[in-house]
Every structure is written in C-alpha cells, then in structure tokens.
N, C-alpha and C positions, 0 to 999 in steps of 0.2 A: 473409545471415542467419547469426546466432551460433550457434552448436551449442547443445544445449542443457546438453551438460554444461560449457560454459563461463558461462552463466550460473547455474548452479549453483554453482559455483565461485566465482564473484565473489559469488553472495549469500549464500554461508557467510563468505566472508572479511567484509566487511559485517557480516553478523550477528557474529562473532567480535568484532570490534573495537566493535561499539555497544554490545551484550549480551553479556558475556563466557558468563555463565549459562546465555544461551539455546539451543537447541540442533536442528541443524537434521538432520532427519532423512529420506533420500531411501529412499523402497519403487519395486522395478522392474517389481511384479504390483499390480493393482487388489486383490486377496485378502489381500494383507501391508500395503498401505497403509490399507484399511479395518480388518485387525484390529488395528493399529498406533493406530485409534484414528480415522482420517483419515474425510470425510463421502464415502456412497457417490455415485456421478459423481463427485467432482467431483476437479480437479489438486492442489489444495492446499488444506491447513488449518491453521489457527493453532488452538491450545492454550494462552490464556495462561494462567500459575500467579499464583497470589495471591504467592508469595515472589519473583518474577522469573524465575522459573526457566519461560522459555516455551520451547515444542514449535512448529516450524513440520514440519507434514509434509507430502512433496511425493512426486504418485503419479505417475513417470517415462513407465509406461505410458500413460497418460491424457494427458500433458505433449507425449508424443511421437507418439500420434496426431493431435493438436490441433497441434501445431507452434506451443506458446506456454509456449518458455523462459521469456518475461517470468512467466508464474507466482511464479516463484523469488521476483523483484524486491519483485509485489507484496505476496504473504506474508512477507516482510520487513519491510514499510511496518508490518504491522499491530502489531507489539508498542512501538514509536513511539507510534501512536495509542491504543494502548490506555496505555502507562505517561503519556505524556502528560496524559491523561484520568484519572490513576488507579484505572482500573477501572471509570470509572461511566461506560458508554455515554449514561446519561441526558442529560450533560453535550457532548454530540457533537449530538443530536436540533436544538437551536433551529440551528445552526452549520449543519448539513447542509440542514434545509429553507431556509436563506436561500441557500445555497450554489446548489442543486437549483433553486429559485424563480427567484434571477437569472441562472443562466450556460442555464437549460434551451434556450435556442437559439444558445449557441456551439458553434460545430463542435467536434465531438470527443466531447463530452460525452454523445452517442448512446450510445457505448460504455458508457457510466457507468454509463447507466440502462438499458442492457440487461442487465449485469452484477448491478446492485440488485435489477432485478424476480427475478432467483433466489434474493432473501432476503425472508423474515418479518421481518415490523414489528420484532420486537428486536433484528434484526440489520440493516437498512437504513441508518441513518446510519454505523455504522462503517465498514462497506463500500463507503458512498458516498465519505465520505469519501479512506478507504485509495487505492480506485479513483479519485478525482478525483486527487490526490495522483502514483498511479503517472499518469495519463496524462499531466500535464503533465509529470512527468520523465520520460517518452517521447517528449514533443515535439510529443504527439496534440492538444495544449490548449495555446493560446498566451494569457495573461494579457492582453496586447496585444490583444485580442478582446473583453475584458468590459470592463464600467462600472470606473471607476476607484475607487469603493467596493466592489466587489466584492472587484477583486485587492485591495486594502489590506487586506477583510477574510482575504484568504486566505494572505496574506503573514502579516496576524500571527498565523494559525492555525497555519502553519508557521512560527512565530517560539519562539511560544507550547510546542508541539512539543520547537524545537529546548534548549528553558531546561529544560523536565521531564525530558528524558531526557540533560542537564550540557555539548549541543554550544554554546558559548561565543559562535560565528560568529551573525547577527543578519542576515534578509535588511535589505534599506533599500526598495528601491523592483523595482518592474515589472523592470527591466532587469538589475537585481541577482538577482532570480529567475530569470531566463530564462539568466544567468550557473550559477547552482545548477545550475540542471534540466540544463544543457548538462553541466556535471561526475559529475553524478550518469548520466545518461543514458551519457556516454562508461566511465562504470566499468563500465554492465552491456551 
C-alpha cells in the first residue's frame, strides 16, 4: 500500500498540470477541513468555481483512519467531469443512469453504488460517474466485463472528457482503455 502522503502528491501534481488554477488543499483535523469549507464525515470535497478556479479539499484525518489515499485520485477526477460537462450536472444524469442500468452487475461496480447511495439525487450522477471513472483506473472495473456498447459508451464519455478539458490523446477501443487506466493507475 502507497502512503498516503504519496498519493497526495501525485494528485496535486496531476491536478497542477491539468488545472493549473485549481488548487488542492490538504486539512490534518476533521475541524480545519470542515471550516475550510469541506463536507462533515466525509475525506474529500470538490468545490468547483464557476471561473475554474476549483478547490479540492482532502480531510487527512478522515483519509488516514480510512486507509483510503485513493480519495486524492478521486477528488481529482471530479473537476474533469464537471468542466467536461460545463457545469450542468444535468447533462451527466441520462449518461449515468445508462451507465448504472448496464454495468449494475459487473464486478466492481458494488463499490460505485455504495459510494452513490451517500449522495442526494443532485449529486448522484456526478459521483457516479467520477467513481465509476476512478474504479476502472484502479483496476476495480474491467471494460472487458461489460457489453460492448457499454464500454464504447464509456470510452467516448472519457473521450468526450478528454476534448473539454484540451487532453488531445483519444482512447480507440477496450484495450486502449485498459492501456490508460494501467498509466493512470501506475501514476497514483
């Protein structure tokens, strides 16, 4: 297991280089991450700005009882999904319930929807999202699993993604994702 302050580290540099704007901010008490703005329970929160100027706050405490660095990663994922999306979570909702609909019985994807059921309806598809997202670049979710319309839908959801927020690179197929997710997984 990675320390956690290594994955920290890698998810600031990360954010650095995608979001120069954005700005990643670690609290070490439950008490400074919540007045910091951060949601009580929980590890992390995303703050995004309407100018791009997003906040991701990550509550160390909470991270480090949990023994779940990955937090970092996927507070990270989410200012992607949100610029991606411009803003309008609305625009995430039909994407997610198809998403939700067909993979609900591939391995992995338990985690997703345990993760979901901690959010209200207006936060449910981003976080489904975000969280389907970090799982398969954790390795927890293999493509290779779902209907072949599905990853295609989800390939060009991260395609899609990858054009909003000016990354150039374009997955092509199943394999080619699972290529990604393996680089992205080795960075964190």
């Amino acid at each position: 297991k990675k320390a956690v302050e290594e994955y920290i580290g890698k998810a600031k540099g990360v954010l650095e280089s995608l979001y120069p704007k954005a700005k990643l901010e670690t609290y070490n008490s439950r008490k400074e991450y919540e007045a910091a703005g951060g949601g009580e329970g929980s590890r992390g929160f995303a703050i995004m700005g309407k100018n791009g100027e997003h906040r991701i706050l990550l509550n160390l405490e909470q991270i480090r009882e949990d023994n779940s660095g990955k937090t970092a990663f996927h507070e990270v994922i989410h200012p992607i999904v949100y610029d991606a999306f411009t803003a309008n979570p609305e625009k995430l909702i039909p994407i997610w319930n198809e998403v939700a609909t067909t993979m609900q019985n591939v391995k992995g994807m338990e985690k997703v929807f345990e993760h979901t059921a901690m959010y209200g309806r207006d936060k449910v598809a981003a976080e489904g999202i975000t969280e389907t997202l970090t799982q398969i670049a954790a390795g927890n979710i293999s493509l290779k699993d779902v209907p072949k319309s599905t990853a295609n839908k989800i390939i060009e959801l991260a395609n899609k993604m990858f054009e909003a927020v000016g990354i150039a690179y374009r997955i092509k197929d199943v394999n080619d994702f699972g290529h990604v997710a393996e680089l992205v997984k080795q960075a964190f």
